[in-house]
C-alpha positions as CSV (number, residue, x, y, z in Angstrom):
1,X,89.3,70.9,81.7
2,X,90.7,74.3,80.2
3,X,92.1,74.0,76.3
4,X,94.3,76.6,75.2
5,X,93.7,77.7,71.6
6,X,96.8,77.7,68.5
7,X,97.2,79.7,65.7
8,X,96.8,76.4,63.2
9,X,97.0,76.3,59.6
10,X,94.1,74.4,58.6
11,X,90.8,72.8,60.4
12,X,91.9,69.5,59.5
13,X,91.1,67.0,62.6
14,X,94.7,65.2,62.3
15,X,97.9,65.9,61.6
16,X,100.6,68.0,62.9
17,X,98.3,71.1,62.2
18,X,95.5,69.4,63.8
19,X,92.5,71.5,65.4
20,X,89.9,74.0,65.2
21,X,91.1,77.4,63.2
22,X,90.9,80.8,65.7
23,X,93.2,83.8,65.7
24,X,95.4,84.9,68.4
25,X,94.3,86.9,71.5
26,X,96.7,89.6,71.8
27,X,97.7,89.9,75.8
28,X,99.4,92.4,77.5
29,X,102.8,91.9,79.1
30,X,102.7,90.8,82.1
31,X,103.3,93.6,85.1
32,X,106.0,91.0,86.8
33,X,108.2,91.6,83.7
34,X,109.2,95.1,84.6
35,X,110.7,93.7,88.2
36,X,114.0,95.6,88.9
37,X,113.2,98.6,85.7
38,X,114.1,101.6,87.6
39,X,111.1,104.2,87.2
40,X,111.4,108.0,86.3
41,X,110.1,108.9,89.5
42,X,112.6,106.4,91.7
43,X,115.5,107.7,89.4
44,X,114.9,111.4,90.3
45,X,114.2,111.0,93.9
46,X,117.8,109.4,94.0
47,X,119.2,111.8,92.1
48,X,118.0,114.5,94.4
49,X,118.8,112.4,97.2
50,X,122.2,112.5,96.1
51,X,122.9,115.8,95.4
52,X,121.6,116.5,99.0
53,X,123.6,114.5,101.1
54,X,127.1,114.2,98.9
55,X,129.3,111.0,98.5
56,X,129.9,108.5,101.3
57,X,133.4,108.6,102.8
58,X,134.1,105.1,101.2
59,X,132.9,106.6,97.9
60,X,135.3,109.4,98.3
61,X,138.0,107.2,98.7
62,X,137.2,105.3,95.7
63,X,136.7,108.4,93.2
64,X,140.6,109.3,95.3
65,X,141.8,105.7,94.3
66,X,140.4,106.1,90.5
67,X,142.3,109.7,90.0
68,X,145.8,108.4,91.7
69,X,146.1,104.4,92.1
70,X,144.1,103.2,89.0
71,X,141.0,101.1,88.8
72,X,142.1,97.7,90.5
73,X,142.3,99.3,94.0
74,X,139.5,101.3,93.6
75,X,137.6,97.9,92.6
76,X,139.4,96.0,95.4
77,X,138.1,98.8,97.7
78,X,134.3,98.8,96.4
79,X,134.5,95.3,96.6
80,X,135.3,94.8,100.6
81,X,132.8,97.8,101.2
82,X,129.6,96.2,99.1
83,X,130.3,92.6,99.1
84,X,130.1,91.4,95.5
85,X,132.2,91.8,92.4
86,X,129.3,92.5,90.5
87,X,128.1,95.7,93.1
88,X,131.9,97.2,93.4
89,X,132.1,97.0,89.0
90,X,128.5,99.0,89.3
91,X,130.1,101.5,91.8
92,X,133.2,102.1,90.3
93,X,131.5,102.8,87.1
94,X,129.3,105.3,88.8
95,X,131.8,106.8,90.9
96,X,133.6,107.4,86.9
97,X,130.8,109.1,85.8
98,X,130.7,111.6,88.9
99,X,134.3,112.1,88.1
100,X,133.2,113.0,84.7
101,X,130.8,114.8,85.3
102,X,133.2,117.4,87.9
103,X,135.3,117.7,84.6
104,X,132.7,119.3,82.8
105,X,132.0,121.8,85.2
């Protein structure tokens, strides 16, 4: 049988602090943690990917619908094209910054 080791306060055999006295092993963060981060190399690869091939038509639409009809069409759009709520929020926030972004140039 494997027994974990605690951090106690004293070596006292009973008690609520009860147990022999050792100190912590420090242990790296498990790998499975970073699930879903998006890495420098994926982020730039996308970025180039997009600047290549340009906006789809649907995403066109939607910047069109932000600039003239407001944001609930756009989202109503985004929403029948991707699905989910929580996917046509993410592209409608995106499709803001590209809109942003033209302004500054």
């Amino acid at each position: 049988m494997i027994q974990q080791r605690f951090e106690v306060e004293d070596s006292i055999a009973a008690g609520v602090n009860k147990g022999h006295k050792v100190t912590a092993k420090e242990v790296a963060p498990k790998i499975s943690y970073r699930k879903g981060a998006l890495s420098k190399r994926t982020a730039f690869v996308r970025d180039i990917v997009r600047e290549v091939s340009g906006l789809a038509p649907y995403e066109r639409r939607v910047i069109e619908l932000i600039r003239n009809a407001g944001e609930k069409r756009a989202k109503k759009l985004a929403k029948k094209r991707l699905g989910t709520h929580l996917r046509a929020k993410a592209k409608v926030e995106e499709m803001n910054k590209i809109i942003q972004e033209s302004r500054r140039h």
